[in-house]
N, C-alpha and C positions, 0 to 999 in steps of 0.2 A: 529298528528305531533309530531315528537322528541322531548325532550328536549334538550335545546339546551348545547353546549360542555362548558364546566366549569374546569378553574383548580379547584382540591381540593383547602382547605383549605390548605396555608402555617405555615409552621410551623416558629418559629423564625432565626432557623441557616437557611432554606433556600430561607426565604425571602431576609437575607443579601448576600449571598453569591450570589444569580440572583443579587444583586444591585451591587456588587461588581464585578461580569460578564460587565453587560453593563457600568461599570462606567471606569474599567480597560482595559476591553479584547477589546476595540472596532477595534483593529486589527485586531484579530481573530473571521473570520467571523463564524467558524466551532461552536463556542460556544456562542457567539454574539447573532445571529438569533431568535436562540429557546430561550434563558434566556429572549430577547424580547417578543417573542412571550408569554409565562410564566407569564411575568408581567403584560403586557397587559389583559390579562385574568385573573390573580386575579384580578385588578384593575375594573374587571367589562364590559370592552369590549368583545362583539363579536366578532366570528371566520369572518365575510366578514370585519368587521374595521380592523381588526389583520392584516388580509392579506394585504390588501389596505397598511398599515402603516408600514408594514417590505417587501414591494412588493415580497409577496411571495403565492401562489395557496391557500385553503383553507383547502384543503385535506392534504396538507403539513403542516399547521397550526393545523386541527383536528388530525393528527397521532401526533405530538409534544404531545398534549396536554394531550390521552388519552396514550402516553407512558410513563410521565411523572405521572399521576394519579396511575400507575403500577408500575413502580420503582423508582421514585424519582429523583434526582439530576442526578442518573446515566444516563439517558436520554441526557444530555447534551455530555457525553462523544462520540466521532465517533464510530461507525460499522463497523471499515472497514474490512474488508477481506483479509487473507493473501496472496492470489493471489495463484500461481498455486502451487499444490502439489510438495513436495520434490521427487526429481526422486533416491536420494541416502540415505538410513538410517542415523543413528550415527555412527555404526560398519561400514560401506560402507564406508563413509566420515573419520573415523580414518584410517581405510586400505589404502584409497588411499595418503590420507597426509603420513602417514607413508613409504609408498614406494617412491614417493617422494621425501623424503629427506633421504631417504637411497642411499648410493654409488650404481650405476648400479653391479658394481662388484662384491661388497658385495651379489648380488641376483644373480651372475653368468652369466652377462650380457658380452656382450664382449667391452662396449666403459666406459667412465671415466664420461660421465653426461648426464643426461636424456634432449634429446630435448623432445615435446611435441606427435609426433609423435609413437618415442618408450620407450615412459612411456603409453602410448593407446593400442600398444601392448602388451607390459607385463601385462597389465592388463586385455586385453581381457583372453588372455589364466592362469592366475593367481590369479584372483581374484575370492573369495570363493562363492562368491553367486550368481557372472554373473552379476554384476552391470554392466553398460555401466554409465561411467563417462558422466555428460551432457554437457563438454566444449568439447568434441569429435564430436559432433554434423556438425560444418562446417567446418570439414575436411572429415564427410563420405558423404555429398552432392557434396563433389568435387567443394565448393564455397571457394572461396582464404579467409584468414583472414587480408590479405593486404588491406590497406587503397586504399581510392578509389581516382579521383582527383574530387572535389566539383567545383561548379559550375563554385567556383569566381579565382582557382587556372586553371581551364584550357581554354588553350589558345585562342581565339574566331578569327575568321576573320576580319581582315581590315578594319574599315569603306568607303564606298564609300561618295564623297562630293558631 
């Protein structure tokens, strides 16, 4: 059989700083949780009491603990992810701001201010590396970007008594 999951030995700043977690953050559950779970386990409890006492899976409670054995405090911090890849560079993203707020005329255009429509043109055919701008998106699906009427704004039938 395994032995069983143990925080390391704490050190002195981050035994205070977990007390200082659950004594302040009890708002934030994102840091809350695991400094629980942390204490708990120095303190000498097991991973199925841990769980049970912060109602959380066990296997939730073992990855805390051996990630926290690997880096330390920074365990407590989120993972999150930045979500979906940028469709426009920094060079892309200056080009397009810069045209923009350039006069249409100034770039030989023939009207006085850019709606949305032919600032996506001029940049189809204008711009140096072929970006396609991502707010151009639902105007080439041909879906309106006009508001819609929700539930509570449109009109409904009569009640009958």
């Amino acid at each position: 059989m395994a032995e069983p999951v143990r925080v390391r030995r704490l050190t002195d700043q981050e035994g205070q700083r977990l007390q200082q977690i659950v004594r302040r953050d009890s708002t934030n559950s994102v840091r809350y949780r695991p400094a629980m779970m942390l204490l708990a386990s120095a303190r000498g409890n097991r991973v199925p009491v841990i769980a049970q006492r912060v109602a959380a899976d066990e296997d939730t409670v073992r990855d805390v603990i051996h990630r926290f054995n690997e880096i330390g405090l920074a365990c407590l911090d989120p993972r999150w992810a930045g979500g979906r890849p940028r469709l426009l560079g920094d060079d892309d993203e200056e080009f397009v701001v810069q045209t923009a707020t350039t006069r249409p005329t100034k770039l030989g255009q023939p009207f006085t201010r850019w709606s949305l429509r032919n600032l996506v043109a001029y940049l189809r055919t204008n711009t140096p590396t072929g970006c396609r701008p991502p707010t151009t998106a639902p105007m080439e699906s041909g879906t309106s970007t006009a508001a819609t009427r929700s539930a509570t704004t449109a009109r409904s039938p009569p009640r009958r008594r």
